[in-house]
C-alpha positions in Angstrom: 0.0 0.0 0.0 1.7 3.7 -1.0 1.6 6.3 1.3 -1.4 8.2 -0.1 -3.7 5.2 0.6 -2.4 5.1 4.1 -3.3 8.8 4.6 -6.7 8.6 2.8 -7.6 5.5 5.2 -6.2 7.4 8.2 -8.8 10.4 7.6 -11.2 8.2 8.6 -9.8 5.7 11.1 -8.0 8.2 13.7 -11.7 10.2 14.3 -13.9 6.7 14.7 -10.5 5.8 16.9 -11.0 9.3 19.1 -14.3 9.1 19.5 -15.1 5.8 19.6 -14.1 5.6 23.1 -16.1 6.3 26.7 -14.9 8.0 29.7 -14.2 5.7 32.7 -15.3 6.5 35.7 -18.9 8.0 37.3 -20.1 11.1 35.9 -20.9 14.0 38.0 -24.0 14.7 39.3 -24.4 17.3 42.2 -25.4 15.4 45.5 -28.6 16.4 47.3 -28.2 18.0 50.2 -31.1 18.8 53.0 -32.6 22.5 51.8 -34.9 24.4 54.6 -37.9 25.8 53.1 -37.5 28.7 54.7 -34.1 30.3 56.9 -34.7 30.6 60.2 -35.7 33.5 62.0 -36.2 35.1 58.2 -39.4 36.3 56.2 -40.8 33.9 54.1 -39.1 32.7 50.9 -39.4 35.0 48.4 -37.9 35.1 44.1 -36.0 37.9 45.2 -32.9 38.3 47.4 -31.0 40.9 49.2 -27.6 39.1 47.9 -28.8 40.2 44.8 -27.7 43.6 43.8 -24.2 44.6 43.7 -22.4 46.5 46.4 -23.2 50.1 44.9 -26.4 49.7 44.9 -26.7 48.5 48.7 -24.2 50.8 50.4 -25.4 54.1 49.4 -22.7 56.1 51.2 -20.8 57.9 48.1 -17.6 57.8 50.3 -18.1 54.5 51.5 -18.3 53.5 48.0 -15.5 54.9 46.7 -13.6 53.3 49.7 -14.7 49.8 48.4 -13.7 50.7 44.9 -10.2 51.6 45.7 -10.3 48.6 47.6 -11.3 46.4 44.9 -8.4 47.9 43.0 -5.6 48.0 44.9 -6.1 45.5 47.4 -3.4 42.9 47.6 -4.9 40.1 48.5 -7.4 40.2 45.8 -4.3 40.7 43.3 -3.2 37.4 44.3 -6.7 35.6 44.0 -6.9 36.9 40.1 -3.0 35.8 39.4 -4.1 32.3 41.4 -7.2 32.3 38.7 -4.7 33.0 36.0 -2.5 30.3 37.0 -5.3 27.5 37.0 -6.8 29.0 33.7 -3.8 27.9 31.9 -3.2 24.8 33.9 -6.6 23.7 32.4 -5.4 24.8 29.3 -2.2 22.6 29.4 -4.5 19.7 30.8 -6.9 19.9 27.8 -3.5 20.2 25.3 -2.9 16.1 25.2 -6.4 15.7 23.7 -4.7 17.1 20.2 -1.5 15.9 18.6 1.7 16.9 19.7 4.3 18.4 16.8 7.7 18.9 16.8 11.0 19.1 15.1 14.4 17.8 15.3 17.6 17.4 13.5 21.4 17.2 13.1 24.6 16.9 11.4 27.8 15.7 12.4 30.8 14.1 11.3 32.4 10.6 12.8 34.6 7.2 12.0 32.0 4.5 12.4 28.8 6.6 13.6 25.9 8.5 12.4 24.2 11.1 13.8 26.5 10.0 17.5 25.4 6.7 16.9 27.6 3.7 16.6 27.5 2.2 13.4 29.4 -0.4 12.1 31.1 1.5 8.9 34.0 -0.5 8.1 35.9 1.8 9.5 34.8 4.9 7.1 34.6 8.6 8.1 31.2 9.9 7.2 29.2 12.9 7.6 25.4 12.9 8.5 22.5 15.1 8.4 18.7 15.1 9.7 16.0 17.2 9.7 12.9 15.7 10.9 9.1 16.9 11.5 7.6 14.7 14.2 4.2 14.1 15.4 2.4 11.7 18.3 -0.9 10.9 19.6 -2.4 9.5 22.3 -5.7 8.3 21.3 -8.2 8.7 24.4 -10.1 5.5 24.3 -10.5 5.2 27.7 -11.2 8.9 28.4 -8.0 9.2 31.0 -6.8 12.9 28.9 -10.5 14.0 29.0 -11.0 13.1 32.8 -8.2 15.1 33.4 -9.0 18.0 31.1 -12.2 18.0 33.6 -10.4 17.8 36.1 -8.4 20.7 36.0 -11.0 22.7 34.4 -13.1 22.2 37.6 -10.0 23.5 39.4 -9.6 26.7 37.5 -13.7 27.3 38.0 -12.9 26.7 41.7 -10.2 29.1 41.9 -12.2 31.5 40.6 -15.3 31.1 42.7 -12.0 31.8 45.3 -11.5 34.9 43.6 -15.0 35.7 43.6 -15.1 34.7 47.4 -12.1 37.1 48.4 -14.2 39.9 46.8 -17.3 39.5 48.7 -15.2 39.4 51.8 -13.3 42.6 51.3 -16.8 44.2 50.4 -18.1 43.1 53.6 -14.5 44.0 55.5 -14.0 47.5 54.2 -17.9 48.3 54.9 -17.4 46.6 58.3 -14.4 48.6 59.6 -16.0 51.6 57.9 -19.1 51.8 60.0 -16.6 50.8 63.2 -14.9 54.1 62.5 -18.1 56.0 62.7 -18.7 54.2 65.7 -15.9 55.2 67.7 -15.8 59.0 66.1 -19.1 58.9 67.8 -18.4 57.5 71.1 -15.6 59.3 71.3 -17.9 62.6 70.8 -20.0 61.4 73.8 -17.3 61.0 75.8 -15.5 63.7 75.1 -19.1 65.8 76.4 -19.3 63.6 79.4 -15.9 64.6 79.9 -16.5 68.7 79.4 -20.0 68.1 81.7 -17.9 65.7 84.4 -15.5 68.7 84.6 -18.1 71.5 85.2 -19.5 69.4 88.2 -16.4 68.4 89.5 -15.6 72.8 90.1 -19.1 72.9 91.4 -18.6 70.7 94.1 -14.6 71.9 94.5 -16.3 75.7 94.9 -19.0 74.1 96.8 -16.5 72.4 99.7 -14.2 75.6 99.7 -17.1 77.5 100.7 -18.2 74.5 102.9 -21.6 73.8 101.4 -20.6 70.6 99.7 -18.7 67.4 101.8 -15.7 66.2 100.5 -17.4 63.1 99.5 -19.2 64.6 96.9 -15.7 66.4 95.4 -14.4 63.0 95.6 -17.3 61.5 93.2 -16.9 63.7 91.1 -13.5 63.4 90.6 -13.6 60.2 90.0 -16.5 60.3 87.3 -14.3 63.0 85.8 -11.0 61.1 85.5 -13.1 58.0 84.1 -14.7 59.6 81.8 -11.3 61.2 80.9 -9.6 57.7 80.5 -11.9 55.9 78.1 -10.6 59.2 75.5 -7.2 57.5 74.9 -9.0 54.2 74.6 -11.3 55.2 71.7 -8.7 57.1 70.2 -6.3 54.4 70.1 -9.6 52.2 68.5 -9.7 54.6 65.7 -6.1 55.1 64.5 -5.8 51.0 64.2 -9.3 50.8 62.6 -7.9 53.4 60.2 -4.7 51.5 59.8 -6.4 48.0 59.0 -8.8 49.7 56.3 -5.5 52.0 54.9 -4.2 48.3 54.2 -7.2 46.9 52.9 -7.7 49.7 50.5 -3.8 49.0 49.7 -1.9 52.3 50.8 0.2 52.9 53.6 -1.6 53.4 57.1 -3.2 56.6 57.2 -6.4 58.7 58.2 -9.4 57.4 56.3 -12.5 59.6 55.4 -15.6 59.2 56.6 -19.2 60.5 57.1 -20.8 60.9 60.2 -23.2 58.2 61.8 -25.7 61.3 62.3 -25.6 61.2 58.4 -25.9 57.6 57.9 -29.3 56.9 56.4 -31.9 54.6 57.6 -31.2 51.3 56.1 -34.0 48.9 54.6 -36.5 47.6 57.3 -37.5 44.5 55.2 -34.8 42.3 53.5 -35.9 39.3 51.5 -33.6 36.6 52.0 -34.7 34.8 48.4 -35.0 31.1 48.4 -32.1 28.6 50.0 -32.2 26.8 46.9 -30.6 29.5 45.2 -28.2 30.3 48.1 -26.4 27.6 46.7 -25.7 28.8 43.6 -25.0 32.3 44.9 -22.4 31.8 47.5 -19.0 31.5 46.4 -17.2 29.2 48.6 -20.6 27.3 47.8 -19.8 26.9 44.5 -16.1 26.8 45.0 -16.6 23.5 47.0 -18.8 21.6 44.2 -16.0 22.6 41.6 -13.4 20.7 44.0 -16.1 17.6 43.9 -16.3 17.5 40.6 -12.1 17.5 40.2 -12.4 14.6 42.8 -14.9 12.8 40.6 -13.3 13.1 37.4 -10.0 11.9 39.2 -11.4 9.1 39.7 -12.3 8.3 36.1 -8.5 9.3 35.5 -6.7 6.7 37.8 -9.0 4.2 36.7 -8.7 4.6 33.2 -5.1 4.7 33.9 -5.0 1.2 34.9 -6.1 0.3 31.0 -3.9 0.3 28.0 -2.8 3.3 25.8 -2.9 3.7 22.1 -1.0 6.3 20.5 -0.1 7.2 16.6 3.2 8.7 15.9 4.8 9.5 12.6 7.4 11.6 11.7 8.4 13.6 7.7 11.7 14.5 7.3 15.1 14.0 4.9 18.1 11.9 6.6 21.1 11.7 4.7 24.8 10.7 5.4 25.9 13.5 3.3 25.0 17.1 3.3 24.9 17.5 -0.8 22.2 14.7 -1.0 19.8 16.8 1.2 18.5 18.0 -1.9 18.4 14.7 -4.1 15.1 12.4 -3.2 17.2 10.1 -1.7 16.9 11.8 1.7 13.5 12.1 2.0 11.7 10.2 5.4 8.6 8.9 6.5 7.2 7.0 8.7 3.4 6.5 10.3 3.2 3.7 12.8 0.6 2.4 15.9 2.3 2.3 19.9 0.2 0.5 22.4 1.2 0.6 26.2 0.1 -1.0 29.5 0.9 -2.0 33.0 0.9 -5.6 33.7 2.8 -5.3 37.7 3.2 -1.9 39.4 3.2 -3.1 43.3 -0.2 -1.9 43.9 0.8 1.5 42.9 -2.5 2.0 40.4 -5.0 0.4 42.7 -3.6 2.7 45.5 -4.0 5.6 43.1 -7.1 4.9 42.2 -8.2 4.2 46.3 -7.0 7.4 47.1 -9.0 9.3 44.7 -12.0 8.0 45.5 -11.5 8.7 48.8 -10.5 12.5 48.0 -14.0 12.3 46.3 -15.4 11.7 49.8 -13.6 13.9 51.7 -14.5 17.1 48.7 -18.2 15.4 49.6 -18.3 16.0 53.1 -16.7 19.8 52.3 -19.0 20.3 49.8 -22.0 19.2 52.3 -20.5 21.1 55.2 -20.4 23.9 53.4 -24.3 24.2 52.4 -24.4 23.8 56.1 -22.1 26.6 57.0 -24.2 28.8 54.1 -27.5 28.1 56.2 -26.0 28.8 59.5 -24.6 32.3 58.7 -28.0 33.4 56.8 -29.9 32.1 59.6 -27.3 34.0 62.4 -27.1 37.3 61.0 -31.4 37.2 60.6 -31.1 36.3 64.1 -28.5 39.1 65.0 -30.0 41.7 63.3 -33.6 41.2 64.7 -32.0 41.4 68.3 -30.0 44.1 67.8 -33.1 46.4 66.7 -34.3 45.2 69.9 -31.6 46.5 72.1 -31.5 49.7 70.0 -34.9 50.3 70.4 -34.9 49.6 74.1 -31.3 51.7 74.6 -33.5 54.7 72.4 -35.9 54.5 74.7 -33.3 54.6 77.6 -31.5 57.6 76.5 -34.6 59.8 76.0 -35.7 59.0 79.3 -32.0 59.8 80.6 -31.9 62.8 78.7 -35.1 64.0 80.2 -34.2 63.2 83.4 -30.9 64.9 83.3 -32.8 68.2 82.1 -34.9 67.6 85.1 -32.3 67.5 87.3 -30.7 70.7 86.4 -33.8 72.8 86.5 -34.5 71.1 90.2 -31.2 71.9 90.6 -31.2 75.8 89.0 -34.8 75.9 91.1 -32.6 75.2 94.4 -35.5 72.0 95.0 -31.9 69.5 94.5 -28.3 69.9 94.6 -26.3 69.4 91.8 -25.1 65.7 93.4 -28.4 64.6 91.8 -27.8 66.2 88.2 -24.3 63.8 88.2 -25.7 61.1 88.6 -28.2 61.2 86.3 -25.1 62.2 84.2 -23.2 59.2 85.2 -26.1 57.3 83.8 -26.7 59.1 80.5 -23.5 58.6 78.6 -23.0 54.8 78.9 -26.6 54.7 77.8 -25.4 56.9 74.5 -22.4 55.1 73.8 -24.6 51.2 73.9 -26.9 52.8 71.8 -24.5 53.9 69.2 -22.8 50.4 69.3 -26.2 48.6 69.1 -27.5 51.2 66.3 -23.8 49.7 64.6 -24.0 46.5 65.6 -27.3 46.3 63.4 -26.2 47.6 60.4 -23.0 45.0 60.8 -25.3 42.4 60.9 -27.0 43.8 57.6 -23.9 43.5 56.2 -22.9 40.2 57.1 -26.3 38.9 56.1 -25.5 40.3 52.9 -22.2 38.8 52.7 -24.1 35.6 54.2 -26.4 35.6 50.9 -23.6 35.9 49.0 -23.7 39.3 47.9 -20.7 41.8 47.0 -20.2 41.5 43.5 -22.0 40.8 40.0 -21.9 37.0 39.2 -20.2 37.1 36.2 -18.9 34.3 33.7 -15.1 33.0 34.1 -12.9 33.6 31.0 -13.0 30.9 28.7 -10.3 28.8 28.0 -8.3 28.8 24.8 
């Protein structure tokens, strides 16, 4: 048979020989998992879900959002989750490579008693030059699906990275509007205390006046005193909170520590009374480390189709086109031409229980990327169904520490006109004082502590960033 006949019969024998074959091995199917109708402690389940929107469109703070976008930019450990998605991308690429023949080249020349091309060669003692100059080409036919398993495989891998990526985004969303609304926190503590302070002082040189003119005891001086320097020491404290709060968002927004700008708490809108949680069926799909998990399972599964089908034998074509000649001048006579097309088949037959271990493991790395997978659903309904939780009690305590601080405040008026009336002496306006600006400072933290636990239901739902399509592989 010439070589044209071989090539006409190979157009159709190498395609029936690629795809003639199955994949070994189970093929993925996503493992049920025990869905609540409804979270706990939220509304009922609605289409729609608070994870929905992006960031912008829940945190309505202009400089808040330009924090998050500098963030998003800059931010360090985000640059490292894009080069890790970068560096799976083209590992799946290299994975997928095998499926399609590998081409190369080679050649040489030389000059030797008894050898060609470095080769002994028995030449009856002659001194010959030789030259090559092949084109090569190999391929391993994937009957058993091993090249494809992998090529899922790694694919999975790179989609997992990415929902990684995706993961670290939502997180620094979360973290920069977390540490944000801490900093208005403390600028408004520190406010408080700093007019407890200013108020603490004006009693304490009523009652210093008061004993030098020996109206007031020295007990009362004393109290005084001592509500004045204890007001005065919690100042260093919330001073101290601020410049390290501002530091760990200067380094999540990617600069050097700093002062951070901010709005005022006073400013800070209400934020929505009703938040639809959606359904938990489509929490799944949403939450990133979720997804990420399932995207490990399936690299376990298709593992296991790998070591399995490597335990079968491998087929391979390899040919190679080219001009060998034992002198340079005949390179261009017909003499030199080269060409050969042939058929390799490979297989174990002992490896010391290396294949079977292979393929034991993997299976049981498919069970433990289960059980993550699982846990993981678990972990999703448990922070949804805490920060519902969180957030409904901390409206309660704000509500009640409102309602404490308006009664305070009253009373503290009361007490100075009693006190201006001469019907009470001042000892009774301090210590309704000494009561009203612990009672401001919980409510600010509980008033903060809710909108944290906003945010972290957000980040719960999976929320922080559009869900967009990894790039494709090519």
């Amino acid at each position: 048979m010439n070589r044209n006949a071989w090539f006409r019969r190979l157009n159709w024998i190498l395609p029936a020989l690629l795809f003639s074959g199955c994949a070994l091995g189970p093929d993925y199917r996503r493992p049920e998992v025990a869905e609540p109708k409804s979270f706990r402690f939220g509304p009922p389940p609605t289409t729609n879900s608070f994870g929905d929107p992006g960031w912008w469109q829940v945190f309505q703070d202009p400089v808040l959002q330009g924090l998050i976008g500098t963030a998003l930019t800059n931010n360090y450990d985000l640059k490292r989750a894009v080069a890790r998605v970068e560096q799976a991308r083209n590992l799946a690429v290299a994975a997928k490579a095998p499926l399609y023949p590998q081409v190369g080249y080679g050649g040489g020349v030389g000059r030797g008693r008894n050898a060609v091309l470095n080769n002994p060669t028995p030449l009856d003692g002659a001194t010959e030059s030789t030259a090559s100059a092949t084109l090569n080409a190999a391929w391993e036919i994937d009957v058993w699906g091993r090249i494809r398993r992998l090529s899922q495989a790694a694919q999975a891998q790179y989609l997992a990275t990415d929902e990684a990526r995706r993961g670290v985004t939502v997180s620094l969303v979360s973290e920069v509007a977390t540490t944000y609304f801490q900093l208005m926190q403390y600028d408004r503590e520190l406010q408080i205390q700093r007019d407890a302070t200013n108020a603490y002082a004006g009693s304490y040189r009523i009652f210093d006046q008061r004993r030098i003119n020996g109206v007031a005891s020295k007990l009362e001086t004393d109290r005084a005193l001592a509500a004045l320097a204890n007001a005065a020491a919690v100042i260093p404290s919330l001073e101290l909170s601020i410049a390290l709060t501002e530091n760990q968002l200067s380094v999540l927004l990617g600069r050097t520590p700093g002062p951070v700008p901010r709005r005022s708490l006073a400013d800070d809108p209400n934020w929505q009374a009703d938040i639809p949680t959606g359904l938990p069926s489509a929490l799944l799909e949403r939450r990133p480390d979720v997804a990420a998990a399932e995207q490990l399972l399936i690299a376990a599964n298709a593992n296991v189709g790998a070591n399995l089908a490597a335990m079968f034998p491998q087929f391979g074509l390899t040919a190679f086109l080219g001009k060998v000649s034992p002198e340079l001048s005949a390179f261009t006579a017909g003499t030199a031409n080269a060409w050969n097309v042939g058929a390799t088949l490979a297989g174990p037959i002992f490896q010391g229980g290396q294949l079977r271990a292979q393929y034991r493991a993997a299976k049981a790395k498919f069970e433990e990327s289960l059980a993550g997978y699982q846990q993981s659903v678990l972990t999703a309904f448990q922070e949804v169904s805490n920060a519902l939780i969180a957030r409904q009690k901390y409206a309660e305590v704000r509500l009640a520490n409102e309602q404490a601080v308006v009664s305070l405040t009253s009373s503290v008026d009361l007490a100075t006109q009693r006190y201006l009336n001469g019907k009470s002496s001042y000892y009774e306006v301090l210590q309704a004082q000494q009561e009203l600006y612990p009672s401001q400072r919980a409510e600010v933290q509980a008033r903060v502590n809710e909108r944290l636990a906003v945010i972290q239901l957000y980040k719960a739902l999976g929320g922080g960033w559009t869900n967009t399509a990894p790039m494709t592989l090519r």
